[in-house]
C-alpha positions, -999 to +999 in steps of 0.1 A: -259-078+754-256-082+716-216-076+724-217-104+749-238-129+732-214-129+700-178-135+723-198-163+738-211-180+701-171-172+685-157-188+723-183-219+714-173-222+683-136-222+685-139-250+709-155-267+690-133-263+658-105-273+685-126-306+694-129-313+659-092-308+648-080-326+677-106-353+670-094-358+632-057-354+642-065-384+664-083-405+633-054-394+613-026-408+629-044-440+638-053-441+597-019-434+594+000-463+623-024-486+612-013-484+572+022-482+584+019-510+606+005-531+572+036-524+556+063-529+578+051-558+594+058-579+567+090-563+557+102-569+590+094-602+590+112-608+563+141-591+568+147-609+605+134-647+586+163-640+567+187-641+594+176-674+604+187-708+596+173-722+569+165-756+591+146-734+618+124-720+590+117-756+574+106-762+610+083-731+619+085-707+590+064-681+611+085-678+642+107-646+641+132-649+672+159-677+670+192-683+691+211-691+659+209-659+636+234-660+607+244-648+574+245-677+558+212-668+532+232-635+520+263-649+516+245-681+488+229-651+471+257-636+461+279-670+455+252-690+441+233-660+420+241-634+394+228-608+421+257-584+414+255-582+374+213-577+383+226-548+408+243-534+379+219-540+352+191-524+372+212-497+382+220-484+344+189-490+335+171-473+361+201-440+358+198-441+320+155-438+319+161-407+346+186-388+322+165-394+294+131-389+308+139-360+325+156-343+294+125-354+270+094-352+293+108-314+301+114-306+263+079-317+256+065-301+292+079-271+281+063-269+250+031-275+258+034-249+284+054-218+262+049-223+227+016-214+208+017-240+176-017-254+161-032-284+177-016-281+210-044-288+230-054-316+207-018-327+216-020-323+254-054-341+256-035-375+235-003-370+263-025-368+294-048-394+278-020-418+283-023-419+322-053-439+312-039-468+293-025-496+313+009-510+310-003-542+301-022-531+265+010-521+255+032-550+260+021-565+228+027-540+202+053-529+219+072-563+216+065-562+182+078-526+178+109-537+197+113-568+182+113-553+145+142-526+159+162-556+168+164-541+204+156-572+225+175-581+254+194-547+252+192-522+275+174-496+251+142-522+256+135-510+288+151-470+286+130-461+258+094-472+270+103-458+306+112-423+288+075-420+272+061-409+311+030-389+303+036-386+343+064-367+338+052-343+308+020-337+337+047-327+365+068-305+345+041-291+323+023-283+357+048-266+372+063-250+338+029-229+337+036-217+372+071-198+357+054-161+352+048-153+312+062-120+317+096-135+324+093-155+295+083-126+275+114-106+287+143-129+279+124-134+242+127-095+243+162-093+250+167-118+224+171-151+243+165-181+220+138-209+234+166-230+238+183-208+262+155-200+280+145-238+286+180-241+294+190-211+319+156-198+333+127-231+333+152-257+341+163-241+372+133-230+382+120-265+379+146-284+402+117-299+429+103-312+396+134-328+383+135-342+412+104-355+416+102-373+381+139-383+386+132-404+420+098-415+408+114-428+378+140-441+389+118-461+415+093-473+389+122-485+367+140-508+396+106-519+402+092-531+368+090-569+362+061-575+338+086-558+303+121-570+317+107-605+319+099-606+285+125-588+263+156-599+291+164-635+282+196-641+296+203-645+334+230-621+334+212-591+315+181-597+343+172-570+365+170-574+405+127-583+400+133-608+371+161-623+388+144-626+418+114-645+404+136-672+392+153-677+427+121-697+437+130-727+410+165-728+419+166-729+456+138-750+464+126-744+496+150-721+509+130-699+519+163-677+537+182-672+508+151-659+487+139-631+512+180-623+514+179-617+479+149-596+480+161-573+511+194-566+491+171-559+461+152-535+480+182-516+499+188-497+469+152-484+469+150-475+507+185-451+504+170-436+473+137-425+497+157-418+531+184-394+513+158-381+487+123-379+505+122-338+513+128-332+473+100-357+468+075-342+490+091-306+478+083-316+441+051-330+449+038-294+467+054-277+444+038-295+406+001-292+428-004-330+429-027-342+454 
């Protein structure tokens, strides 16, 4: 009877656990179509109002279908505005903070994670206490810092800030502690310098990560607006944001030509995630972020 009575309470109990997953499964994906449906809504929107004519929109700006659908907004944005040189500015700039974030963030990860010097936790504490401080209490000193260098309106304004990620030190230091000591300890044995070992065991190891900090970098790069639009003063050294904002007080109303200008400034962004979104999600798992 005992027998019996348990194989009825575990039968119970996995249909119950059943129910339940099926039950948050369901609150999931609703969660999940319902934040989905938030984002895209509006990004489709613009992306068909900038296929219509720019008198249909002066007319009804929140209709979607028309019967006269045209090019004519993407072909003023790239005769009317610099929108090519800010393709290429952004793009340097945005390659250029990857290569050198990647290479100092994992120096200094790596550090932090193999090498036993004094005040290295007093160290890691004043790193990791950086994900703390907004952007915005640094613009200041920073301008001054910059300023002094003489490194306005160059690219190296906006590299050099981007490759102080205490992001990135987290990711690779996180996953750098992973790498088993013993490992470590047998290359140092066999008389591998740090340098080599950084070089031919960590860094290959760590590939999700590069990954990870390179898209999320480059992303965060394309995307900043706030530091460009201060040291960038000239229209042809803009970025795709900065330029953007100023499309507003030189077309006027035309509503078209400014949401084409911001769907080809967002193109760039949406190949980096289609082509690159397993070694996110890989680098993510993988450096224990939640």
């Amino acid at each position: 009877m005992t027998t019996l009575t348990q194989h009825a309470q575990r039968r119970e109990t996995s249909k119950a656990d059943k129910l339940g997953s099926k039950a948050f499964n369901r609150l999931a994906a609703t969660c999940l179509t319902l934040s989905a449906l938030i984002w895209l809504v509006p990004f489709a929107w613009s992306v068909i109002t900038s296929f219509r004519p720019a008198e249909e929109i002066t007319a009804n700006p929140v209709a979607i279908w028309s019967d006269n659908y045209t090019f004519d907004a993407y072909t003023s944005a790239f005769k009317l505005n610099s929108i090519g040189w800010w393709y290429l500015n952004s793009f340097l700039i945005s390659t250029l903070a990857v290569v050198f974030t990647v290479v100092v963030c994992s120096l200094i990860a790596f550090g932090l994670a193999h090498l036993r010097f004094k005040g290295k936790g007093a160290l890691t504490v004043l790193i990791l206490a950086g994900l703390m401080v907004p952007m915005e209490a640094l613009v200041l000193p920073q301008f001054i810092e910059f300023r002094s260098l003489g490194l306005l309106g160059t690219y190296w304004a906006l590299i050099l800030p981007a490759t102080a990620s205490p992001v990135a030190v987290f990711v690779f230091r996180s996953f750098l502690k992973g790498i088993p000591e013993p490992l470590i300890e047998a290359a140092r044995i066999d008389g591998a310098s740090w340098w080599r070992i950084y070089r031919q065991i960590c860094m290959p190891l760590c590939r999700p990560a590069v990954s990870a900090v390179a898209i999320f970098t480059f992303i965060t790069t394309w995307n900043a607006f706030l530091w460009p639009l201060l040291v960038l003063t000239q229209t042809k050294s803009q970025t795709i944001p900065v330029g953007l904002s100023g499309l507003l007080g030189a077309t006027g109303v035309n509503q078209a030509e400014v949401l084409a200008s911001a769907v080809l400034g967002l193109l760039p962004l949406l190949v980096v995630f289609l082509v690159a979104q397993r070694q996110i999600v890989q680098g993510v798992a993988s450096t224990g972020i939640k």
